[in-house]
Steps between C-alpha positions, in 0.01 A plus 500: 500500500586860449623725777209735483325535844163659559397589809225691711756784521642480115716302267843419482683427194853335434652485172856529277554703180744479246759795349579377193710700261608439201752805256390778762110423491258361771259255439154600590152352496150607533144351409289630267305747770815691565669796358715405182752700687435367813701173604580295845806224554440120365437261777228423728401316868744305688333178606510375835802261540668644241756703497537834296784387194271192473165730476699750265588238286162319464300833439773571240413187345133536571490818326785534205529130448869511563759436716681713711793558750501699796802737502459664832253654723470880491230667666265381822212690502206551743180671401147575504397526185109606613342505830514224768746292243833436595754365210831328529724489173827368429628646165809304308695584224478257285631314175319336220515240247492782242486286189127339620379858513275622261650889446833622669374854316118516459241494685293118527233284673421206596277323763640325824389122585195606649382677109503873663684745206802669655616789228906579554736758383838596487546810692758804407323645874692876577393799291261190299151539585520167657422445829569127726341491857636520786681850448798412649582221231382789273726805689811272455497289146775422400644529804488191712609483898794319568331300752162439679357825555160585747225689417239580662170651391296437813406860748540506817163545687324503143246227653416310787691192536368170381581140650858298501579380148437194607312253260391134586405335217431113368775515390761604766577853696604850320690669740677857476700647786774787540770458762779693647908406528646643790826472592706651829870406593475259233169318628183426361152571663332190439152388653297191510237360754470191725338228254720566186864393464630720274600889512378768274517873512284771635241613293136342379256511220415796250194636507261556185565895420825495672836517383795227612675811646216599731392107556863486645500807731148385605568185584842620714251742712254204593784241563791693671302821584740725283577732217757473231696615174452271221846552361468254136334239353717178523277202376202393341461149503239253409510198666320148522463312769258265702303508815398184614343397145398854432707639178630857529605723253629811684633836424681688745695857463810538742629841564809622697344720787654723771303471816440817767729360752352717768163353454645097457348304776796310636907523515499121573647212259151371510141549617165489485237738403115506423376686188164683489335184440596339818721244342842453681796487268840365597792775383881417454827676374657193296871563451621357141560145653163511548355593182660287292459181779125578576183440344421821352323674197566629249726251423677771291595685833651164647713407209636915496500639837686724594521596163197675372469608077547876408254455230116381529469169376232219397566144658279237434512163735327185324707260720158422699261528250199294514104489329191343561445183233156565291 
């Protein structure tokens, strides 16, 4: 199934798009209702279990009838494209095989496996009265970020928060989450509670209408009773996992945060603390022995503590990855 979630408070949408460029020209599509000059990115839904090259690489398919190669990923983007939805896209640049195409100059159609015309073009974009949604794709054709890059169309305060993107399907769990590294004389604040056996780091699910950013500076104040500086993105990772024989496909954002020391709740090594909910977490400072010898997630953290990346990256973790049979 797609990962498209409606819910009493609005819908929530998570898909992957494609920047593929070919002599200095973007290609484009639109349907027939649309502007001739109007165009969005190829691609489409991520499906739950899958992960986003995979989903990239099947709408490609779906859509141009060819294959393709994922090249890197370029742009993370959170919106809300109308009221009470909130949209997740992961846009790749992305190579063809350019010989199946039908035009690598003019403009063409065809219809995807489902029979629905899709109409594409060959962009020139800049002083061209072309236009490709979202404007930031648009702003900065032909040039491409060098690495994963976050953007964020979401307001602060533009609407009352809607529930935990948090999806239980028959299928398996969606779950989406934003977390915070923080590190002091070379420790990490880690948390977990009585039942589990593994560590993980402060921070909780993302709300419909909220950004990761403000999900993670949330969820700080209601565990640890604090403020702090979100300092960079580090992470985005989509990972697969079980619980019990639930499937989960998971997306989490982890960002390097600077807490207000004067407001932190305790100068011990480790200890406990209730969040708003009641719920009694379990705190520790793990040196780097410790990270790498515990059980802790993200994985990615274990296998590179104390080293953390100076540019945002995507990690994907399939090591665990299980469905339910139909």
């Amino acid at each position: 199934m797609d990962c498209v979630y409606h819910t009493p408070q609005g819908r929530f949408n998570y898909r992957v798009g494609a920047v593929i460029a070919y002599r200095g020209r973007l290609l484009g599509v639109h349907d027939q209702r649309d502007s001739a000059h109007f165009h969005y990115l190829p691609g489409g839904r991520v499906r739950l279990h899958e992960t986003m090259e995979e989903a990239l690489c099947r709408e490609l398919w779906e859509e141009l009838g060819v294959k393709a190669r994922v090249v890197r990923p370029l742009w993370l983007w959170e919106s809300a494209p109308q009221e009470n939805h909130h949209s997740l896209e992961v846009v790749f640049l992305t190579e063809l095989d350019w010989e199946a195409l039908p035009s690598l100059t003019e403009p063409f159609h065809r219809p995807d496996t489902d029979g629905q015309q899709h109409f594409y073009n060959w962009l020139a974009l800049g002083d061209s009265p072309d236009y490709i949604f979202p404007d930031f794709i648009q702003k900065s054709f032909p040039r491409l970020p060098e690495c994963l890059t976050l953007v964020s169309g979401l307001q602060a305060g533009a609407a009352e928060l809607g529930q935990d993107c948090k999806f239980l399907t028959q299928e398996g769990l969606f779950n989406f989450r934003a977390a915070a590294v923080m590190v002091h004389e070379g420790k990490l604040l880690a948390m977990k509670e009585d039942r589990i056996a593994h560590w993980y780091l402060p921070g909780g699910r993302v709300r419909l209408g909220e950004t990761m950013g403000q999900a993670a500076l949330r969820e700080l104040g209601e565990e640890l009773g604090i403020g702090a500086k979100l300092l960079r993105p580090l992470w985005f990772c989509e990972s697969f996992f079980a619980l019990g024989d639930l499937p989960v496909h998971e997306l989490a954002m982890y960002f390097l945060a600077q807490p207000d020391w004067q407001s932190f709740p305790s100068g011990e090594r480790e200890f406990v603390r209730e969040d708003t909910d009641k719920e009694s977490h379990i705190f520790r400072w793990l040196d780097p022995r410790e990270v790498t010898e515990s059980a802790l997630y993200p994985l990615v953290l274990q296998e590179n503590f104390p080293g953390l990346p100076q540019r945002f990256s995507l990690v994907s973790d399939i090591r665990d990855r299980k469905v339910i049979s139909k």
